[in-house]
N, CA, C and O of each residue as an XYZ file, in Angstrom:
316
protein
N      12.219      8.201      4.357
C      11.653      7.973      3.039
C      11.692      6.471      2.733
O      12.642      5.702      2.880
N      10.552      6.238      2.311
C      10.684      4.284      2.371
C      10.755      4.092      0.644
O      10.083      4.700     -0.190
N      11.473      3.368      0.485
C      11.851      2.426     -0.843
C      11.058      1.825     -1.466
O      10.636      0.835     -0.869
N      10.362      2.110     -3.141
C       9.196      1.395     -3.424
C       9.920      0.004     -4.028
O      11.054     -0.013     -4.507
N       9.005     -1.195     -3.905
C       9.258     -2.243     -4.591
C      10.171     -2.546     -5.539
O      11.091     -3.355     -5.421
N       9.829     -1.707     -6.737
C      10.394     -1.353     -7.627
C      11.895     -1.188     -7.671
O      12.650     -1.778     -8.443
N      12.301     -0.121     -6.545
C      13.407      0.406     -6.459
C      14.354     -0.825     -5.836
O      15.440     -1.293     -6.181
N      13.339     -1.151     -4.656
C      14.322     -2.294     -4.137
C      14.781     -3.186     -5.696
O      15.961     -3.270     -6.039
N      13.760     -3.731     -6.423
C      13.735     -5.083     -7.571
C      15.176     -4.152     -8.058
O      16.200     -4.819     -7.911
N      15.418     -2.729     -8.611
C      16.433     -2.524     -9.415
C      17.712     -2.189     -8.680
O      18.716     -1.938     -9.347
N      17.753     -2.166     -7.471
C      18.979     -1.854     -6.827
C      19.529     -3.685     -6.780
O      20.718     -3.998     -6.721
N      18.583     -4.521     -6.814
C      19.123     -5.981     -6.381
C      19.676     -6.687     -7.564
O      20.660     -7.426     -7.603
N      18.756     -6.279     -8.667
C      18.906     -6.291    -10.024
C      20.449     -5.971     -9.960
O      21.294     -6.859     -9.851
N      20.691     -4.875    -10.021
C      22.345     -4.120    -10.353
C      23.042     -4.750     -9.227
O      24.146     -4.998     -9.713
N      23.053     -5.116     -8.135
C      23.604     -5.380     -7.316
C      24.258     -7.005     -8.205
O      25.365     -7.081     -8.737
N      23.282     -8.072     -8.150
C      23.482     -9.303     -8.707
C      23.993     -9.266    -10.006
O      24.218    -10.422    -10.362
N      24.303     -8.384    -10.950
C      24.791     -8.778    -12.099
C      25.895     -7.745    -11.919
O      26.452     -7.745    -13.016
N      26.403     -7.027    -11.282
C      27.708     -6.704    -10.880
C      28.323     -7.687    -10.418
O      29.195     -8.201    -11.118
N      28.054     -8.172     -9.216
C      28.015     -9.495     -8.616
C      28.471    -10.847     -9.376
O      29.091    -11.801     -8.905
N      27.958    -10.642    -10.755
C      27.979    -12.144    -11.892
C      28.791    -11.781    -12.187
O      29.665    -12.554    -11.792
N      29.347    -10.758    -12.865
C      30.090    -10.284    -13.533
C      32.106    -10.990    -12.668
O      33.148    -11.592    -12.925
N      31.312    -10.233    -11.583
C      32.758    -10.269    -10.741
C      33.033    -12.081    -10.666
O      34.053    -12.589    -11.130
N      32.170    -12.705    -10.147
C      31.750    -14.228     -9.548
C      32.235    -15.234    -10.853
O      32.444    -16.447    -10.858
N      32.338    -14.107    -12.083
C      32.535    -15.307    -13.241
C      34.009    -14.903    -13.344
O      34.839    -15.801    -13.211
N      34.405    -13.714    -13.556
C      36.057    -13.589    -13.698
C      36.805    -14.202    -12.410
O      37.922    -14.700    -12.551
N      36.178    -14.159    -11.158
C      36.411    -14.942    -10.221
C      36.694    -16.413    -10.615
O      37.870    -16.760    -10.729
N      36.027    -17.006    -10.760
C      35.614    -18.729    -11.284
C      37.008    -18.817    -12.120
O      37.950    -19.549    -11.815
N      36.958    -17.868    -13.313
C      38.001    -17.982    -14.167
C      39.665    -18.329    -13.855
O      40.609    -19.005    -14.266
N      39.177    -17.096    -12.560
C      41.191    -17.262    -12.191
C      41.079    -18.411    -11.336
O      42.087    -19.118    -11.312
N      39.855    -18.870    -10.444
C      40.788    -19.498     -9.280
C      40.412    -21.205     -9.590
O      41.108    -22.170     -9.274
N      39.138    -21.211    -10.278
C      38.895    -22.893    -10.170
C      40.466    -23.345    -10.791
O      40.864    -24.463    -10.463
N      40.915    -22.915    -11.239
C      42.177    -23.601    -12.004
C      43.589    -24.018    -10.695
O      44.411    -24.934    -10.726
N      43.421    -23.113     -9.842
C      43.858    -23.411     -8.501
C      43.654    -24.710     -7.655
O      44.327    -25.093     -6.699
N      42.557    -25.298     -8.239
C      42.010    -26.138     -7.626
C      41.827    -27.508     -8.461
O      41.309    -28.598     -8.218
N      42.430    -26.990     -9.449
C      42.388    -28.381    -10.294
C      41.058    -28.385    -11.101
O      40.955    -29.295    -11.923
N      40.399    -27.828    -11.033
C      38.451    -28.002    -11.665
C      38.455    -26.601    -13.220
O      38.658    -25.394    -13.354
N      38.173    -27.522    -13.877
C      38.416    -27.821    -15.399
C      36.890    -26.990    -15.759
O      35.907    -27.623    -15.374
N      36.625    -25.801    -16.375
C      35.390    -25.494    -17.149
C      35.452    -24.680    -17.580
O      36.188    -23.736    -17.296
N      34.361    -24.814    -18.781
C      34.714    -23.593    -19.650
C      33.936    -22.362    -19.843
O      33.614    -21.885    -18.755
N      33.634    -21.865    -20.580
C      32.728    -20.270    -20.335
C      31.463    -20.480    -20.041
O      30.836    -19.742    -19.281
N      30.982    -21.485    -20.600
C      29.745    -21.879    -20.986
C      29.544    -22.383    -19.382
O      28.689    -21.701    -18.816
N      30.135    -23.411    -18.545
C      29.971    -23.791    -17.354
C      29.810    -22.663    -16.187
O      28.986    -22.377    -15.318
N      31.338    -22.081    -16.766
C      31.288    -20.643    -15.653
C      29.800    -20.011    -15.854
O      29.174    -19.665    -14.853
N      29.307    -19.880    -16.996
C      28.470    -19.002    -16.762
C      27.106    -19.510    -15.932
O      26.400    -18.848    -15.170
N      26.965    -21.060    -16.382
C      25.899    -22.057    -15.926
C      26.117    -21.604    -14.164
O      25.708    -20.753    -13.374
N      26.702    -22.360    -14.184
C      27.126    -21.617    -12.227
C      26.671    -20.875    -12.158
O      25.490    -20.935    -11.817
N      27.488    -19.243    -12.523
C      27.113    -18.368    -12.014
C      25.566    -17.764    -11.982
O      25.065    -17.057    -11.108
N      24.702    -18.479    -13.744
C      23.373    -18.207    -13.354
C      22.970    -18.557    -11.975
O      22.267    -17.808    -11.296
N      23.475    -19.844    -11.513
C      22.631    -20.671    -10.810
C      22.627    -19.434     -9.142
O      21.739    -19.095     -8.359
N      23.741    -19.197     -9.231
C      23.646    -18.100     -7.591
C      23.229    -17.315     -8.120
O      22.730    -16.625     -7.231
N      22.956    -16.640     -9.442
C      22.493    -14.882     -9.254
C      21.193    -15.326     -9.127
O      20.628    -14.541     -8.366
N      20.072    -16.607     -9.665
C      19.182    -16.228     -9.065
C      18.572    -16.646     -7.219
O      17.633    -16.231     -6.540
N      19.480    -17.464     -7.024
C      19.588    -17.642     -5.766
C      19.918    -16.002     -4.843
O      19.203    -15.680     -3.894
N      20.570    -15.513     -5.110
C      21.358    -14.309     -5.096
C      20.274    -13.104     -5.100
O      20.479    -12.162     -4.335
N      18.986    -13.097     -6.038
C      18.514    -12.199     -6.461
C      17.356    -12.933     -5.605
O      16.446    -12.106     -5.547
N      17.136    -13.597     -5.213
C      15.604    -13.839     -4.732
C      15.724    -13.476     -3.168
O      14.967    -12.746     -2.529
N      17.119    -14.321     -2.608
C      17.591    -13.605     -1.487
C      17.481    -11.781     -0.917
O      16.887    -11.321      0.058
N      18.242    -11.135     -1.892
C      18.542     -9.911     -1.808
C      17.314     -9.105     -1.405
O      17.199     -8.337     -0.450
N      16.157     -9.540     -2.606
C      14.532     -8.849     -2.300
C      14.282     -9.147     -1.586
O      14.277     -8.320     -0.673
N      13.948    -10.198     -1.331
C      13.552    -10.444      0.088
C      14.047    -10.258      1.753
O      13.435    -10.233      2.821
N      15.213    -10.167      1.430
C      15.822     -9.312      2.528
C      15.692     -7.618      2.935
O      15.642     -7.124      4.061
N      15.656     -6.904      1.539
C      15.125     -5.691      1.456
C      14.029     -5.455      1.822
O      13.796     -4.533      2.603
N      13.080     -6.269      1.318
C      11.868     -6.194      1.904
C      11.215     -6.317      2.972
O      10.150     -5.780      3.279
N      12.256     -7.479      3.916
C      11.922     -7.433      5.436
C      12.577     -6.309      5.708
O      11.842     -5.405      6.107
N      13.547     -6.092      5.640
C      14.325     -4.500      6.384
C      13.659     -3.460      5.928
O      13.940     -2.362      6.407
N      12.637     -3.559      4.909
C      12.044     -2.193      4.453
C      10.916     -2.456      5.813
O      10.902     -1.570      6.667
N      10.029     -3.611      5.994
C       9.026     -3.619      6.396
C       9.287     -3.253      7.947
O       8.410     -2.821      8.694
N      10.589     -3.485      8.304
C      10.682     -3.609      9.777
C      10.855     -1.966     10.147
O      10.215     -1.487     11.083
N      11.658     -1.249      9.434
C      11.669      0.015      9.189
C      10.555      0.719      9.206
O      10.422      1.609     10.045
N       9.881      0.530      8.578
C       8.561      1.334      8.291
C       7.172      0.642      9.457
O       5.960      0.859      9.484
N       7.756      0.073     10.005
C       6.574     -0.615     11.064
C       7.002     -0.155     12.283
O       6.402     -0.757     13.173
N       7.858      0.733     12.753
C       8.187      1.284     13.985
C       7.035      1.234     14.956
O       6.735      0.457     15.863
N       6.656      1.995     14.609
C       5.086      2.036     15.333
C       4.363      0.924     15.739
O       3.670      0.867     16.754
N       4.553     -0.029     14.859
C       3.803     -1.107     15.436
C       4.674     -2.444     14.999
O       4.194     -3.190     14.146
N       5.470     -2.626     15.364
C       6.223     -3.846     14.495
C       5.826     -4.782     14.172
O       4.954     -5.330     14.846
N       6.195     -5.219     13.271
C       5.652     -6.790     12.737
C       6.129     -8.072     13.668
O       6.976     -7.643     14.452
N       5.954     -9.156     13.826
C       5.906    -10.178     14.597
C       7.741    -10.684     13.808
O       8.506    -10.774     14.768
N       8.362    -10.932     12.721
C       9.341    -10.636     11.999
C      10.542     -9.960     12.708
O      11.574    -10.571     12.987
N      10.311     -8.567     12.992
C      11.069     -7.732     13.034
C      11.534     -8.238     14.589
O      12.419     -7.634     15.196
């Protein structure tokens, strides 16, 4: 059964803001380990900055593994 677009966009969706979620309470405990000073507002700046790095990645990775999957028959030059 192949995965529509869609489904991939909302599994990557939930994937990346679980992901933020974790990546910012992360930031919280450990930059302080390290001496590096910021506050919610920064943590969160960061963490935008990978979820959409994070989220453009993810689709597009789904999407080659969907395509390579579903091209058995004839594979793509990719796969």
């Amino acid at each position: 059964m192949r995965q529509s677009r869609i489904m991939s966009l909302i599994e990557t969706v939930t994937n990346v803001v679980v992901g933020y979620v974790l990546a910012i309470a992360t930031q919280i405990v450990v930059f302080p380990w390290f001496g590096i000073e910021a506050g919610l507002t920064e943590h969160m700046t960061i963490g935008l900055v990978f979820v959409v790095v994070s989220l453009t990645r993810g689709y597009f990775l789904r999407r080659l593994f969907e395509r390579c999957r579903s091209d058995k028959d004839a594979p793509s030059p990719a796969c």
